[in-house]
C-alpha positions as CSV (number, residue, x, y, z in Angstrom):
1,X,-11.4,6.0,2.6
2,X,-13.8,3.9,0.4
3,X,-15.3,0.7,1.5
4,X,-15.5,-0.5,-1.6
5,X,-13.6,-3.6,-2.4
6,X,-13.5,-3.0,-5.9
7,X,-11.5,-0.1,-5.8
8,X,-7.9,0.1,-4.6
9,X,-5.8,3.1,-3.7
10,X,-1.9,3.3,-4.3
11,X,0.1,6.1,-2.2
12,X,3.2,7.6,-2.9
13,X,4.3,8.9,0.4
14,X,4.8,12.8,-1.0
15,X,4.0,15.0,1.8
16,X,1.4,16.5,-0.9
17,X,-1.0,13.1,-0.5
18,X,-2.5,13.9,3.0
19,X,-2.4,17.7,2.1
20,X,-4.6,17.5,-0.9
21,X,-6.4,14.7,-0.3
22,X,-5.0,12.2,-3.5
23,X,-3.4,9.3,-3.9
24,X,-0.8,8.2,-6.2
25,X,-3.3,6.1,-8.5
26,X,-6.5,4.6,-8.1
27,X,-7.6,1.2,-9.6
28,X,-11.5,0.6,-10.1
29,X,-12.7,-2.5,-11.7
30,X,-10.7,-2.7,-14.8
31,X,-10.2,1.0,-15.0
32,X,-6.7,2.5,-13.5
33,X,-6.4,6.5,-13.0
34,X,-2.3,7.1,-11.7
35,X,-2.3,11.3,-10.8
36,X,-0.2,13.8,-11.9
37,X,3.2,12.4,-11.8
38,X,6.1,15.2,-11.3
39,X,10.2,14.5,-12.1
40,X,10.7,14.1,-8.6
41,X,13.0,11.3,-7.0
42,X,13.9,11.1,-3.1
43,X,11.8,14.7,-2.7
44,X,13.8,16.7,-5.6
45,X,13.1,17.5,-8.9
46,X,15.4,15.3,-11.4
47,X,16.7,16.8,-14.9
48,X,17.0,20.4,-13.9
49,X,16.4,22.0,-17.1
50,X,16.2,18.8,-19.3
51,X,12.6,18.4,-20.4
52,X,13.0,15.0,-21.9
53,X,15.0,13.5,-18.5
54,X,12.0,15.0,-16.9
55,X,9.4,13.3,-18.7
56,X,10.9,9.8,-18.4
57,X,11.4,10.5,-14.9
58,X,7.3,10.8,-14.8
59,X,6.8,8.0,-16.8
60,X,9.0,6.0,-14.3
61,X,6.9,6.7,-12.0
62,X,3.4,5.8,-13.7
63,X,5.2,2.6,-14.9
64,X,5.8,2.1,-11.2
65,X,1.8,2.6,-9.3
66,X,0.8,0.9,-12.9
67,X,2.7,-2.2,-11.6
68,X,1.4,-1.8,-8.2
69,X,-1.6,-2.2,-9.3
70,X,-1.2,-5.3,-12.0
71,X,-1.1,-3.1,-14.9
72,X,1.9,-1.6,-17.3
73,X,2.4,0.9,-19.9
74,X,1.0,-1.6,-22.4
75,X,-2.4,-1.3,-20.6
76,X,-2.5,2.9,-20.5
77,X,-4.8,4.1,-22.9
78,X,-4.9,7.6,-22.5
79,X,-1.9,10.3,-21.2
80,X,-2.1,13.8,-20.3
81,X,1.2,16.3,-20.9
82,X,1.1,19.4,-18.8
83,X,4.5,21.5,-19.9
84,X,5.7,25.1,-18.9
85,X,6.8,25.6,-22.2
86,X,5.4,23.7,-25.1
87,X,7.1,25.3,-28.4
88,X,10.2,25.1,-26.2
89,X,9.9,21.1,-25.0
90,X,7.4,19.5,-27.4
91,X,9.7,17.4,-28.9
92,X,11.9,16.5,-26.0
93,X,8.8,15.3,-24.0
94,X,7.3,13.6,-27.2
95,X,10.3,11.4,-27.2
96,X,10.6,10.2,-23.6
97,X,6.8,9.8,-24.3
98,X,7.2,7.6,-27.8
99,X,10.0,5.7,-26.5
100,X,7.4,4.1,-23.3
101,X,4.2,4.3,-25.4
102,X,5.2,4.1,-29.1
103,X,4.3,0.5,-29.6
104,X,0.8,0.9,-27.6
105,X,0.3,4.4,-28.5
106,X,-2.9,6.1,-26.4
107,X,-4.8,9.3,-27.4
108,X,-3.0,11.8,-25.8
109,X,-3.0,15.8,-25.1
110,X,-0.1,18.4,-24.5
111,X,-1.1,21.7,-22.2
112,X,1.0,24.2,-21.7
113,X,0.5,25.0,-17.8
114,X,2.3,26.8,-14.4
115,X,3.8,23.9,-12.6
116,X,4.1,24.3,-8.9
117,X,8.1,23.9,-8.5
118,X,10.1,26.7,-11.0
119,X,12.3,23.8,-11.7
120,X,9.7,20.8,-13.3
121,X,9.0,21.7,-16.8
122,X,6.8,18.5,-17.4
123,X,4.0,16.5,-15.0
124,X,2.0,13.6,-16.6
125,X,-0.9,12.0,-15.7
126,X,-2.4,8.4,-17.0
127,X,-5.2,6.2,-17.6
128,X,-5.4,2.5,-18.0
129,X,-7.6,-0.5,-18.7
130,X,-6.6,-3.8,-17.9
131,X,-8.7,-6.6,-19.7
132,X,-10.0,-9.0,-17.5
């Protein structure tokens, strides 16, 4: 744990915190860094097989530690898409993803990646800055 005052730490409570050594998101200063969120609610993945319900789902959850931490979507300035299959779900993820961000659009990036559970076919991460 830091010591540091300016820096807060938000946690989740996935059993995958403590393992790896993360937390949920991380606030420094005016800077806010939320990890890779996965389309999981109550400890299962959500939207079995429905790559736009799945990206919501991890938008949810950003808009969630972003609040946590005095902060919403309005504030994220950069996103990161990591899909199993991106000719597939481009365009299902990219409208979950306009429909939060459209009117405070960050710079973005899309990577098609392995995701840890067969069944999550999207996990997103985010940035922030909150003005003082």
């Amino acid at each position: 744990m830091s010591t540091n005052t300016d820096v807060q730490r938000i946690f989740s409570g996935s059993a995958w915190e403590p393992k790896v050594g993360y937390c949920r998101a991380v606030r420094a200063g005016q800077h806010i860094y939320v990890s890779g969120c996965a389309p999981v609610k109550d400890g299962k993945v959500v939207g079995e097989g429905d790559a736009e319900a799945q990206a919501a789902r991890c938008i949810e959850i950003i808009e969630g530690a972003l609040k946590e931490l005095g902060a919403d979507l309005s504030h994220v300035v950069r996103t990161r898409l990591y899909c199993v299959d991106a000719v597939r779900d481009w365009e299902a993820i990219g409208r979950a993803h306009a429909r939060a961000f459209g009117a405070h659009p960050p710079a973005t990036a899309l990577v098609q990646v392995r995701l840890i559970e067969p069944e999550m076919l999207v996990e997103i991460e985010a940035d922030a800055y909150v003005p003082e």
